[in-house]
TORPATI-873666 format. One record per atom (N, C-alpha, C): residue number from 1; z, y, x negated; residue in three letters; atom name. Coordinates in Angstrom, 2 decimals, decimal comma. Each point is the difference from the previous one (the first is absolute). Layout:
SITE resi       w       v       u resn name
SITE  NUM       Z       Y       X  Ala   CA
...
***
This chain:
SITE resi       w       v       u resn name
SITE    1   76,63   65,21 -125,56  Unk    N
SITE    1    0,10    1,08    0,96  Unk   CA
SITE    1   -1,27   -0,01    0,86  Unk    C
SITE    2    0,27    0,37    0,99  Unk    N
SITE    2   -1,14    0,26    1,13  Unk   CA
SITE    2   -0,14    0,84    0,69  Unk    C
SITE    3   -1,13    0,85    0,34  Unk    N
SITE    3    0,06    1,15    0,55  Unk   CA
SITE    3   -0,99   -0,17    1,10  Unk    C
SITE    4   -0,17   -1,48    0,20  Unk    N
SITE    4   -1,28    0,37    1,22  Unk   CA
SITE    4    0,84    0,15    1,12  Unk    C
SITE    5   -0,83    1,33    1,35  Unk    N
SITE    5    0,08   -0,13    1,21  Unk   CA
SITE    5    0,43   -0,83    0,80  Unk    C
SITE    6    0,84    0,15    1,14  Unk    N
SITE    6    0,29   -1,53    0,79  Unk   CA
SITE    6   -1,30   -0,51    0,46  Unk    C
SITE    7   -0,70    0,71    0,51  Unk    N
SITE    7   -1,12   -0,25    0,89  Unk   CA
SITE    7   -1,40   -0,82   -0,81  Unk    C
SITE    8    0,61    0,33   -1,38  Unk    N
SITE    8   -1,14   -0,89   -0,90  Unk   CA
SITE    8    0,78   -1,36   -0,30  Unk    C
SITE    9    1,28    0,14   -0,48  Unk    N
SITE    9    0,63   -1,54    0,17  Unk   CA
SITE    9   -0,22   -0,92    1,31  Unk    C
SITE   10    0,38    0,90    1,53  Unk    N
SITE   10   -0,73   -1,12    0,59  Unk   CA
SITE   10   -1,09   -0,31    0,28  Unk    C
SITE   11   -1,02    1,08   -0,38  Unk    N
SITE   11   -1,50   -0,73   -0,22  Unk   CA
SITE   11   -0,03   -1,23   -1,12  Unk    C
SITE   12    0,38    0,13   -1,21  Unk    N
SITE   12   -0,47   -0,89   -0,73  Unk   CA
SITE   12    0,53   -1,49    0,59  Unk    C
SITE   13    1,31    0,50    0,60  Unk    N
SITE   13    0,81   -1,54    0,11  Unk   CA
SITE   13    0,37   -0,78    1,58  Unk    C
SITE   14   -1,39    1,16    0,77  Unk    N
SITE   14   -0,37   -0,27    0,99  Unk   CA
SITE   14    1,30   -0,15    0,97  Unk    C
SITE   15    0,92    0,89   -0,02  Unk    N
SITE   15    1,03   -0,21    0,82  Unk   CA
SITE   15    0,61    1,46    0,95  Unk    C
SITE   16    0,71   -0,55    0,66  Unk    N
SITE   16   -0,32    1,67    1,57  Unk   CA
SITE   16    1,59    0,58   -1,14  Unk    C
SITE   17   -0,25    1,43    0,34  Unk    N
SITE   17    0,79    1,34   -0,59  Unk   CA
SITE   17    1,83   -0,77    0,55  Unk    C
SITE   18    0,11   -0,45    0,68  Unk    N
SITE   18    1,78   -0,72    0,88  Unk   CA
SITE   18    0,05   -0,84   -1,32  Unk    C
SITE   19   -1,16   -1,46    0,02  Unk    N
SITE   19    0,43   -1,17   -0,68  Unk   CA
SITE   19    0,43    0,64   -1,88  Unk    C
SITE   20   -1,07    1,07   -0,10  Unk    N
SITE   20    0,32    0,84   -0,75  Unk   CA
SITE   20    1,47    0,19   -1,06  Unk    C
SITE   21    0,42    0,86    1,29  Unk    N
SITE   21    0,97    1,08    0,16  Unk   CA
SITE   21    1,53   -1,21   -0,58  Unk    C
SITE   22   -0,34   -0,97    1,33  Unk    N
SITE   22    1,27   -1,12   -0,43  Unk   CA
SITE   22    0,01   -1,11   -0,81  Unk    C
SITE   23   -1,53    0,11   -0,94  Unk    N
SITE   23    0,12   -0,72   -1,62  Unk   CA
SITE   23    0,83    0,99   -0,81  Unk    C
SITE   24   -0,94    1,21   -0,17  Unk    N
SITE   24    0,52    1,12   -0,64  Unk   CA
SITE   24    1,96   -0,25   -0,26  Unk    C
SITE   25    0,36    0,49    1,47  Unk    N
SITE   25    1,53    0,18    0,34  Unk   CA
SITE   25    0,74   -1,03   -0,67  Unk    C
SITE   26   -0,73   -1,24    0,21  Unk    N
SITE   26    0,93   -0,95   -0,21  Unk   CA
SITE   26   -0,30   -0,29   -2,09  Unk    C
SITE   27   -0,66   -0,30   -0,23  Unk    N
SITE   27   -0,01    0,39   -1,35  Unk   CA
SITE   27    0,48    0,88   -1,01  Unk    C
SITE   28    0,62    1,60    0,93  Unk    N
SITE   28    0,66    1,00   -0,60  Unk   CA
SITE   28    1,79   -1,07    0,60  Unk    C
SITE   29    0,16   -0,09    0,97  Unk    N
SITE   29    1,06   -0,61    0,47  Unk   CA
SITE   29    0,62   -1,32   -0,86  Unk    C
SITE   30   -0,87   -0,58   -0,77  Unk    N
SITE   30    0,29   -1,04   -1,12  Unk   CA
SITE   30   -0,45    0,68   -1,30  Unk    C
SITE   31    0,10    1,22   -0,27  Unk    N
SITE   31   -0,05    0,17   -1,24  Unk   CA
SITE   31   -0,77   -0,65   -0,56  Unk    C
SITE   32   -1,52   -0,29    0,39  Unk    N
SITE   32   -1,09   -0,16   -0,80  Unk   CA
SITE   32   -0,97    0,75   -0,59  Unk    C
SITE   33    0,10    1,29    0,96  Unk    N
SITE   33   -0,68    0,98   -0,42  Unk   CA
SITE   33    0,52    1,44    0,28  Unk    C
SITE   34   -0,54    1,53   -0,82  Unk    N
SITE   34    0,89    0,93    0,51  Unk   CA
SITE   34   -1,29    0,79    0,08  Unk    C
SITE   35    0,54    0,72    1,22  Unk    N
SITE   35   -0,96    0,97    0,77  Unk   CA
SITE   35    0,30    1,28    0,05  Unk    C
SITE   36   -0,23    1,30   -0,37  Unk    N
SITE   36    0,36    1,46    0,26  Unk   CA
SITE   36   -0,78    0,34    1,07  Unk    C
SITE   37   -0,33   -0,50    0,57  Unk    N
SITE   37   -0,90    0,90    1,00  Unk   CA
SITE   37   -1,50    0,03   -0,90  Unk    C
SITE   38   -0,43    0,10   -0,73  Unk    N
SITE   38   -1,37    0,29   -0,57  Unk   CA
SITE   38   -0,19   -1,35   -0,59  Unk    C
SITE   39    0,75   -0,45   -1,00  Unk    N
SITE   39   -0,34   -1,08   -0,75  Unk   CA
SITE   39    0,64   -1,41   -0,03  Unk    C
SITE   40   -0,31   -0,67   -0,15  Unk    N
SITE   40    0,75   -1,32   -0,15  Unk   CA
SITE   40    0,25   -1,05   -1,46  Unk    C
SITE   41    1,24   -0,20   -0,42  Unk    N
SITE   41    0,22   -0,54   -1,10  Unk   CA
SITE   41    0,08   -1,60    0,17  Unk    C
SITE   42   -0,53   -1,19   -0,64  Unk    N
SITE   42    0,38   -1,35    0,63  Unk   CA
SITE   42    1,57   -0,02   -1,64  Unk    C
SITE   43    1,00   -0,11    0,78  Unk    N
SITE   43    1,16   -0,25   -0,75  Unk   CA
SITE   43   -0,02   -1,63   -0,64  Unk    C
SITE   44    0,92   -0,41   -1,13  Unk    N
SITE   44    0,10   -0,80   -0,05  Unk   CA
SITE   44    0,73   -1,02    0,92  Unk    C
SITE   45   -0,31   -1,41   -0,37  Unk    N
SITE   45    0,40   -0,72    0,81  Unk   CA
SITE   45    1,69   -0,50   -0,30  Unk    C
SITE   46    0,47    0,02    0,77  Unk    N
SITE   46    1,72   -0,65    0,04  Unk   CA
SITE   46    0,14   -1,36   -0,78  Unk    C
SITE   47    0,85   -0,34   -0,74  Unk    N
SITE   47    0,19   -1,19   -0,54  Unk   CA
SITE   47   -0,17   -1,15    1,12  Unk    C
SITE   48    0,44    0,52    0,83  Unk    N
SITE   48    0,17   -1,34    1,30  Unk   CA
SITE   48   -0,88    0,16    1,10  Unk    C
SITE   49   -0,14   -0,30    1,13  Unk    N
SITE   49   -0,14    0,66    1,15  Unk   CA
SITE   49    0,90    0,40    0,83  Unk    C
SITE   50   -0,06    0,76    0,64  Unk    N
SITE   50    0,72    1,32    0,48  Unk   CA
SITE   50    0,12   -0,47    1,65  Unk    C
SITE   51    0,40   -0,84    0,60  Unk    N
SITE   51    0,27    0,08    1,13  Unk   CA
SITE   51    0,38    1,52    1,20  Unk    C
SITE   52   -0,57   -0,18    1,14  Unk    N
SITE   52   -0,38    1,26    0,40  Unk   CA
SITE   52    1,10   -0,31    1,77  Unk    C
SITE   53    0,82    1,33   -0,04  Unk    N
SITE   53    0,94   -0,69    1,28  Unk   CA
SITE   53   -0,63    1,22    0,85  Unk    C
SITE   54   -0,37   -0,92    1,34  Unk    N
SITE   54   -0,67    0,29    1,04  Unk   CA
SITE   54    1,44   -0,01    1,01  Unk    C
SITE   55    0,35    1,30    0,48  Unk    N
SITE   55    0,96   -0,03    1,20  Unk   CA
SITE   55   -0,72    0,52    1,17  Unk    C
SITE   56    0,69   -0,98    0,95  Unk    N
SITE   56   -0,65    0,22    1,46  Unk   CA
SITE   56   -0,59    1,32    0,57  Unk    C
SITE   57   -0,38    0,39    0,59  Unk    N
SITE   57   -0,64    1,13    0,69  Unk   CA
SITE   57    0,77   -0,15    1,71  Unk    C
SITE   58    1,05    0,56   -0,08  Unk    N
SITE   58    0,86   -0,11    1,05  Unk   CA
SITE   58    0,12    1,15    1,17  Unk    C
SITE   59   -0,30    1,32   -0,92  Unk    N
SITE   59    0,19    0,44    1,32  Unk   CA
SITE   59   -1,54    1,24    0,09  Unk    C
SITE   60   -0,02    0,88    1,33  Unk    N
SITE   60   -1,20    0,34   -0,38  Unk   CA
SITE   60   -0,42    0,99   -1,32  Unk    C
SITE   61    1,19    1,07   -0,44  Unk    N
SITE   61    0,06    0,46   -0,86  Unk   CA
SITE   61   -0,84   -0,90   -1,63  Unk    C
SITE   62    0,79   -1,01    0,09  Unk    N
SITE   62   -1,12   -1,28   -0,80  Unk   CA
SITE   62   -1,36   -0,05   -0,05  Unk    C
SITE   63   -0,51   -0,42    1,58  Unk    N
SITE   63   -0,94   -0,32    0,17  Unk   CA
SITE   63   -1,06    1,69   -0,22  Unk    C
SITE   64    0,50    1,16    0,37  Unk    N
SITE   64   -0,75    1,02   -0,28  Unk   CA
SITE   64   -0,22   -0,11   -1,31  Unk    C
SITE   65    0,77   -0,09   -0,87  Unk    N
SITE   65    0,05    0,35   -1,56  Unk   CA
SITE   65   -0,39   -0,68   -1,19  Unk    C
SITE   66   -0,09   -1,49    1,07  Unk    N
SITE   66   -0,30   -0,98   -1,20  Unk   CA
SITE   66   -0,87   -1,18    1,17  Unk    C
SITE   67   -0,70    0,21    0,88  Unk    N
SITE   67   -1,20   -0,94    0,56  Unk   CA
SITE   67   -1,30    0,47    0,01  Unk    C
SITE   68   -0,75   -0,78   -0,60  Unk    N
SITE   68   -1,32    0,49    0,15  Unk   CA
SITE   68   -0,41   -0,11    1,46  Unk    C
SITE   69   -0,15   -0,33    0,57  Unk    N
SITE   69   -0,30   -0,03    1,01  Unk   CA
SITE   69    0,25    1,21    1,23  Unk    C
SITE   70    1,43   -0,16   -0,01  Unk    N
SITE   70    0,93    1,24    0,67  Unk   CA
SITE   70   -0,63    1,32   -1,07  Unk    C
SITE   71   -0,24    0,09   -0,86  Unk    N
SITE   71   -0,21    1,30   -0,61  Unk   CA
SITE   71   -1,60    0,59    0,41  Unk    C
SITE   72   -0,72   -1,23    0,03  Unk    N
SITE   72   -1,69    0,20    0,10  Unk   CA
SITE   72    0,16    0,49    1,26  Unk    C
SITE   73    0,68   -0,98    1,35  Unk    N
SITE   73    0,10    0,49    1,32  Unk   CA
SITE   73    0,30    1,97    0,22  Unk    C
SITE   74    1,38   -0,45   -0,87  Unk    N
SITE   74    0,01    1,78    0,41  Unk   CA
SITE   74   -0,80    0,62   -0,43  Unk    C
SITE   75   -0,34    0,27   -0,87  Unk    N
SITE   75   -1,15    0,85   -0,71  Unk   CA
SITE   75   -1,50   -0,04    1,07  Unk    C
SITE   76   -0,20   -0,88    0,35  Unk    N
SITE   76   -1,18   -0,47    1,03  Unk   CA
SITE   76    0,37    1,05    1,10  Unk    C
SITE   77    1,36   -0,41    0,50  Unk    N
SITE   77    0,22    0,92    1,19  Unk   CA
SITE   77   -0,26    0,94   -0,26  Unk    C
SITE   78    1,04    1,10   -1,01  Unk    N
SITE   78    0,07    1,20   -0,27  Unk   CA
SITE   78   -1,41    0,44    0,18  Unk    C
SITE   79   -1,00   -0,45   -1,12  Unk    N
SITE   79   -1,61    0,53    0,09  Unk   CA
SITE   79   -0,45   -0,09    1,38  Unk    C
SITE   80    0,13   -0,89    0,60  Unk    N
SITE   80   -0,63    0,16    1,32  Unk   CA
SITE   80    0,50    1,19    1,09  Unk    C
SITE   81    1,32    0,72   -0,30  Unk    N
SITE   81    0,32    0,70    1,08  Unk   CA
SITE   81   -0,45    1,44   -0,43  Unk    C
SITE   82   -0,14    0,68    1,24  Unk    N
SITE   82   -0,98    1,19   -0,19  Unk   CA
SITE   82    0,87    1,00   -0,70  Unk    C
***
């Protein structure tokens, strides 16, 4: 179990709060590890490996919900307007 801070994980492992965010995601997303919001469990590992299906990002609804990029942008905007 782990209870450190995000902001101390990416100090130690020298990585920005995004690159973060989408190790994190994707590790709960393969059932390697489980997260409540406070803590994190590393689960056991699968007999096999677990192939991971990536579907396109087609429309913008997609791209809001699931691009880093498109998500950082809006958020950028939003803060910037008065």
């Amino acid at each position: 179990m782990s209870y450190y801070a995000y902001d101390r994980i990416c100090g130690v492992l020298r990585m920005t709060l995004d690159d973060y965010i989408q190790a994190r995601n994707s590790l709960i997303d393969m059932d390697l590890v489980a997260f409540d919001g406070t803590a994190f469990q590393v689960l056991e590992l699968p007999p096999a490996p677990q192939a991971r299906r990536r579907r396109g990002l087609r429309t913008d609804r997609d791209l809001e919900q699931h691009d880093s990029s498109t998500i950082r942008r809006r958020i950028l905007d939003a803060l910037a307007k008065p």
